[in-house]
C-alpha positions as CSV (number, residue, x, y, z in Angstrom):
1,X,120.6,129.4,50.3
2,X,123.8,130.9,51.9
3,X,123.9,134.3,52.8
4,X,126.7,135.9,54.7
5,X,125.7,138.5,56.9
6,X,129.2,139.2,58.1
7,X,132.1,139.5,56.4
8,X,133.7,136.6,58.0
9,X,131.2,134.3,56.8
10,X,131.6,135.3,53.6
11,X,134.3,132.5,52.2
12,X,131.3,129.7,53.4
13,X,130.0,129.9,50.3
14,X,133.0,128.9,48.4
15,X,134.1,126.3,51.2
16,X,130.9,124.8,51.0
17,X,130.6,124.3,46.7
18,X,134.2,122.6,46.9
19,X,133.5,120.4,49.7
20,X,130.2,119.4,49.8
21,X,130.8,117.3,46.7
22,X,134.0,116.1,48.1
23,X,132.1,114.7,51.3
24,X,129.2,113.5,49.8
25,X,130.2,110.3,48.5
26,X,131.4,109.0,51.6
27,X,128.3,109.7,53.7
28,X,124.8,107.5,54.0
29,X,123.4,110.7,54.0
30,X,121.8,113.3,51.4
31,X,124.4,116.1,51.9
32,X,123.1,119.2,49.6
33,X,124.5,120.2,46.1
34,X,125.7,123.2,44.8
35,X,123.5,124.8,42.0
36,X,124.9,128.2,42.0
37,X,126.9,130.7,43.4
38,X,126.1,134.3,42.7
39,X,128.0,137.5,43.1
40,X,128.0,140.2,45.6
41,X,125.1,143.2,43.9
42,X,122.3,146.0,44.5
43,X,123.4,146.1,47.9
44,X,124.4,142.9,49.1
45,X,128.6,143.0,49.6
46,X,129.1,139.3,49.6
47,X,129.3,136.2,47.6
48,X,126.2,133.9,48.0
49,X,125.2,130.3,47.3
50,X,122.4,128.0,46.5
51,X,122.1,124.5,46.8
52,X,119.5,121.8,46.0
53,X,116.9,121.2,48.4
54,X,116.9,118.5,50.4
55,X,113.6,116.5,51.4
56,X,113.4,115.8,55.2
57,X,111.6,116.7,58.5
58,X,112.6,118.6,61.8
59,X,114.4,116.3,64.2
60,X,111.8,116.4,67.2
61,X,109.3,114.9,64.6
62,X,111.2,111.9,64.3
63,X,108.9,109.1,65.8
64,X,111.8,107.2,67.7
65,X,114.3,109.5,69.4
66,X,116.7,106.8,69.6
67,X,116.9,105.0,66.6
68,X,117.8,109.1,64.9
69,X,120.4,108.8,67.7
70,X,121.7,105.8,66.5
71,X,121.6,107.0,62.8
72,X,123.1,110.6,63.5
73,X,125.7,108.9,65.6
74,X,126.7,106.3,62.8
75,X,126.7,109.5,60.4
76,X,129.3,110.8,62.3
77,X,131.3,108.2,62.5
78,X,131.2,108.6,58.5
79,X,132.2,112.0,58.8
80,X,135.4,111.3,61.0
81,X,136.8,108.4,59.1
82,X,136.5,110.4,55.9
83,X,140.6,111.3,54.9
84,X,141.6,114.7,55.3
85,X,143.5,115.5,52.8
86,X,143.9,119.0,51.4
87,X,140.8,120.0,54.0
88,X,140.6,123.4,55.2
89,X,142.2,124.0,58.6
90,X,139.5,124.5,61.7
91,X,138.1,127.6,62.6
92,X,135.9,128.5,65.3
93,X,134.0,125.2,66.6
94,X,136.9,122.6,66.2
95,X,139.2,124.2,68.5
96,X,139.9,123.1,72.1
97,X,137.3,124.2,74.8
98,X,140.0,126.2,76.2
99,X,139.6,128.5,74.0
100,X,136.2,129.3,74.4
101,X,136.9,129.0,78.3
102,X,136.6,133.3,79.2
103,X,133.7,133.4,76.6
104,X,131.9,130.3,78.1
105,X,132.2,131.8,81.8
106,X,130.9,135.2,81.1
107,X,128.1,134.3,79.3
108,X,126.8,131.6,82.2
109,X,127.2,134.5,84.6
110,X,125.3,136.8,82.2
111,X,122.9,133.9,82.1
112,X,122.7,133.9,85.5
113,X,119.3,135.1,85.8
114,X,117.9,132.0,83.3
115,X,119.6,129.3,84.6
116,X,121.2,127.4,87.3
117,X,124.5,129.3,86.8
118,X,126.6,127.0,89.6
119,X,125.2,123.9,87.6
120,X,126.4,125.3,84.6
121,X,129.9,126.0,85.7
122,X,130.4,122.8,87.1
123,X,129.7,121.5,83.7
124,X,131.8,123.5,82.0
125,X,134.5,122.8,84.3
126,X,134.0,119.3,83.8
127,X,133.9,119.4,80.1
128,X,137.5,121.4,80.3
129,X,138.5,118.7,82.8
130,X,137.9,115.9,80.3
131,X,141.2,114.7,77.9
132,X,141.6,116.3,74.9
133,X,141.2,114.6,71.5
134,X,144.9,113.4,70.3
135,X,144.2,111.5,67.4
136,X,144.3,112.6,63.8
137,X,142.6,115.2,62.3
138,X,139.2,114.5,61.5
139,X,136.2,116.0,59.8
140,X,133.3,117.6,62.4
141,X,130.0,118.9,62.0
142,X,130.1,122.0,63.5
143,X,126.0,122.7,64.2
144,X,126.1,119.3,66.5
């Protein structure tokens, strides 16, 4: 089920029942279905969703770590040669890391007290260091 708990989640509902049939065909993957969306009531302000269940286990039970690398990583490759026509425009997780640059910094010095907060920067610097994508626009998975 989808359930919006802010109200900037709440068009995911929608997004998700008009392209997750859309996507599925050109993936080797199960990608869920839309069964229903309901309306916002007793209480709850926002549209919700439910889609078909989808058979599977968590991936740290998977008994060779690299062959699901191998898989996920070919699954991807799906994802970004699908066209992208009439797609919605990125929010959030497909933007440059730039953008997330002030954000990224405060919360590894908030951190701090958890982790190796020099080790952390110089990742982050070196991710930001990195070339930015310059190709066509492409589909991601935003939870990878």
């Amino acid at each position: 089920m989808r359930l919006p708990r802010i109200a900037a989640a709440q068009g995911q509902v929608d997004k998700e029942a008009t392209w997750l049939p859309r996507i599925a065909p050109h993936l080797s993957v199960a990608v869920p279905e839309p069964v229903a969306i309901g309306e916002p009531a007793l209480g709850y302000p926002y549209r919700w969703g439910v889609q078909r269940w989808i058979h599977g286990q968590p991936a740290e039970a998977m008994s060779d770590p690299n062959v699901f690398a191998k898989d996920l990583a070919g699954v991807v490759r799906e994802l970004q040669a699908m066209p992208t026509t009439g797609a919605p425009p990125p929010r959030h997780r497909a933007r440059p890391l730039a953008a997330y640059d002030e954000p990224t910094r405060q919360v590894i010095a908030a951190a701090g007290h958890l982790i190796d907060a020099d080790a952390a920067l110089a990742v982050w610097e070196d991710a930001l260091a990195a070339p930015a994508y310059d190709g066509p626009d492409v589909w991601v998975q935003g939870d990878l």
